[in-house]
C-alpha positions as CSV (number, residue, x, y, z in Angstrom):
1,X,31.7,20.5,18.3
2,X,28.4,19.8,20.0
3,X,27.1,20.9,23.2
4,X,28.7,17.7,24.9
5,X,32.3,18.5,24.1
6,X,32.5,15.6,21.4
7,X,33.3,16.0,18.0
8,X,29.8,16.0,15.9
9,X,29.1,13.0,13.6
10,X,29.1,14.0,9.7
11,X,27.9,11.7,7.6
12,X,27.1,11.0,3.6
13,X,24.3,9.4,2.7
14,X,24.0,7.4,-0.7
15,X,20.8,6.0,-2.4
16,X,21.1,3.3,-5.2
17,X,19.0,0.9,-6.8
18,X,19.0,-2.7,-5.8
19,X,20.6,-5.5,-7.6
20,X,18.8,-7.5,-10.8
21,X,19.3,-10.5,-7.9
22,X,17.7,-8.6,-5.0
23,X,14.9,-7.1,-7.5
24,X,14.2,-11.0,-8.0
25,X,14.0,-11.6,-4.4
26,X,11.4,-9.2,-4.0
27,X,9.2,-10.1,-7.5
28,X,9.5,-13.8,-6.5
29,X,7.9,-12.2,-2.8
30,X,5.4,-10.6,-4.5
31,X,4.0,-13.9,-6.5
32,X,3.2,-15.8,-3.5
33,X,0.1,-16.1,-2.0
34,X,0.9,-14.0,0.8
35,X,1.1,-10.7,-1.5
36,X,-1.5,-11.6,-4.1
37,X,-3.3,-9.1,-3.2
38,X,-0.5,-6.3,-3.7
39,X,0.5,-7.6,-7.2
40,X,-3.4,-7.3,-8.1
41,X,-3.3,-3.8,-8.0
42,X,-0.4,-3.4,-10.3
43,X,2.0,-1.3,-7.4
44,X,5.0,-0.3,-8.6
45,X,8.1,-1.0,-6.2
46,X,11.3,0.3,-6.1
47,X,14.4,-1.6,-3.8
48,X,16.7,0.6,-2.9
49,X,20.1,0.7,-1.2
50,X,20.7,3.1,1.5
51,X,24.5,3.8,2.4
52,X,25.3,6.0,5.3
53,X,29.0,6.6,5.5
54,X,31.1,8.3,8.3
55,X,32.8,11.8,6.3
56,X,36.0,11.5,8.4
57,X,36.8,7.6,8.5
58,X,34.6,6.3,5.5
59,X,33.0,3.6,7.8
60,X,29.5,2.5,6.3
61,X,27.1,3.2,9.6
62,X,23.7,1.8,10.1
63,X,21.0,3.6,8.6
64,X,17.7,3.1,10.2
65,X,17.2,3.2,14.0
66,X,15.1,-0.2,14.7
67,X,14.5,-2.0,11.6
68,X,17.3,-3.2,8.8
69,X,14.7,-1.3,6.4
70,X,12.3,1.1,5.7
71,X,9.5,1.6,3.5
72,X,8.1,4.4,1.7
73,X,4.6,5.0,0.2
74,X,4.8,7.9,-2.2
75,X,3.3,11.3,-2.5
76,X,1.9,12.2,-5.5
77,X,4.1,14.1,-7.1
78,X,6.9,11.1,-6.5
79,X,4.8,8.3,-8.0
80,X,3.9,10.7,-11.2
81,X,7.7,11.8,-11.6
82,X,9.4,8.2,-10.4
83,X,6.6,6.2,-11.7
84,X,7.5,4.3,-8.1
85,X,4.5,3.8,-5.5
86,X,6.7,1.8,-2.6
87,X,10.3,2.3,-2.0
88,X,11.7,-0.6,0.3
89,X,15.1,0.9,1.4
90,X,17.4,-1.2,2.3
91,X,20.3,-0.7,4.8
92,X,23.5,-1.5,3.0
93,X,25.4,-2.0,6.0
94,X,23.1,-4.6,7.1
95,X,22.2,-6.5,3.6
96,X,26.0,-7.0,2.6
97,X,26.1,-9.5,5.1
98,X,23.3,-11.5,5.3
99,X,22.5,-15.1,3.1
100,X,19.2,-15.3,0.7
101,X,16.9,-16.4,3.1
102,X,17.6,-13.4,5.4
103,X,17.2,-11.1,2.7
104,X,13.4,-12.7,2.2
105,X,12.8,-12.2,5.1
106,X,13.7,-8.3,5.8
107,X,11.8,-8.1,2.4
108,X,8.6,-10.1,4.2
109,X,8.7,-7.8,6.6
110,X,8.8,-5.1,4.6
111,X,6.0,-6.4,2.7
112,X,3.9,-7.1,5.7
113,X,3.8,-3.5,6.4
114,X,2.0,-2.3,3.2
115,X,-2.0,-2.6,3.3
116,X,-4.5,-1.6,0.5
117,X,-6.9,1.2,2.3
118,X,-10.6,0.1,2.0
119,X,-13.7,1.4,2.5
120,X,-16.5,-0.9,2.8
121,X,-14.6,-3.6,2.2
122,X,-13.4,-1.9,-1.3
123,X,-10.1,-0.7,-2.4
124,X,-9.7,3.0,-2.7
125,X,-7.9,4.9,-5.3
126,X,-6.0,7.8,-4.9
127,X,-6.9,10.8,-7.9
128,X,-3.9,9.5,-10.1
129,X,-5.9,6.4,-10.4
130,X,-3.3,4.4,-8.5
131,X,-5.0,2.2,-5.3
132,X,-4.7,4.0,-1.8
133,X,-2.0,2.5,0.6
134,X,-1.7,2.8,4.3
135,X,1.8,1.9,6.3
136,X,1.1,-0.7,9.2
137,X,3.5,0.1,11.8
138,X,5.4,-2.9,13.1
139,X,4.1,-5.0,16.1
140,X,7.3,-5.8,17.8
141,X,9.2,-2.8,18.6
142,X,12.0,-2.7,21.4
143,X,14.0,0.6,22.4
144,X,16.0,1.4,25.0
145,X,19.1,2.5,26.7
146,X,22.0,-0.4,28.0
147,X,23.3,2.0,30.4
148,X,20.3,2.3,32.3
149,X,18.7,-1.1,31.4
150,X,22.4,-2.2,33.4
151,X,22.2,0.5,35.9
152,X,18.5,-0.3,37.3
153,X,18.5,-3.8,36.3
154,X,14.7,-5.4,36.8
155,X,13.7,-2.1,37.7
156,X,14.6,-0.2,34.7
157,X,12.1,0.3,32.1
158,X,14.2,-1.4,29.2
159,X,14.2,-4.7,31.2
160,X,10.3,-4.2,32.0
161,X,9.4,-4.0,28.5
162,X,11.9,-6.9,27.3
163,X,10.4,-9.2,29.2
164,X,6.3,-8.1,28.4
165,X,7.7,-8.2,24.3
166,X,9.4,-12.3,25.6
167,X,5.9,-12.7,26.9
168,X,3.7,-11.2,24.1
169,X,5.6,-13.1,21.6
170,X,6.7,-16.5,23.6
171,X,7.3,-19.5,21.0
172,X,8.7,-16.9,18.6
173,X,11.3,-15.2,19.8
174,X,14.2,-17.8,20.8
């Protein structure tokens, strides 16, 4: 039990490699011009599935809290022992149902966070030999509570900062 009375939430988490069809997905990403500069350095990627299931009823659960992925730059010790700089993982009960094109697309944007780290304009490399890589944190980012965005209405910080995010990003989001 947890403090609030409620029974506590035990769950199983799973990690497996990605499809020969999603791998493809994600090498056909990497060839266009957008991500030239990431196959120039010779990064090693890893897609991964990520499957967080319920103990008691065997439900597959979402697995990240904002994003349908996440992605994961290495340590060391990882990319000498994996031979794997960047881990996209996927959430499994997100990807199972979603067509091609939405699958480039979680992949874009998982892409879109990965930058080479520069100095002077240059790539750095990390003492492995492998180039230094920094995690750009997304730019659209919502979180909130429903309760309270419904109790307080306008006046509820979840509303205030839905509509600044509608404004920031007017003509995209729809």
């Amino acid at each position: 039990m947890n403090i609030n009375g409620g029974d506590k939430l035990s769950t199983n988490i799973r990690y497996e490699y990605a499809s020969t069809e999603d791998r493809e997905i994600l090498n056909e990403m990497l060839q266009t011009e957008d991500y030239q500069n990431l196959n120039g350095y010779n990064i090693r990627f890893a897609l991964i599935y990520v499957t967080t299931e319920d103990d008691k009823s065997g439900a597959v659960l979402p697995t990240f809290k904002n994003l349908p992925y996440k992605v994961k730059y290495n340590n060391a010790k990882d990319r000498l022992l994996k031979k794997i700089d960047i881990e996209i993982q996927l959430d499994t009960e997100y990807w199972e149902d979603i067509t091609d094109l939405e699958k480039q697309a979680v992949i874009d944007g998982a892409l879109n966070q990965i930058e080479i780290f520069e100095k002077k304009g240059l790539p750095t490399h990390n003492d492995d030999g492998t180039v230094k890589i920094k995690l750009r944190k997304p730019d659209m980012i919502y979180e909130g509570y429903s309760t309270i965005a419904e109790k307080y209405g306008s006046d509820s910080p979840e509303i205030k900062k839905y509509h600044r995010l509608n404004s920031d990003f007017e003509g995209i989001l729809v």
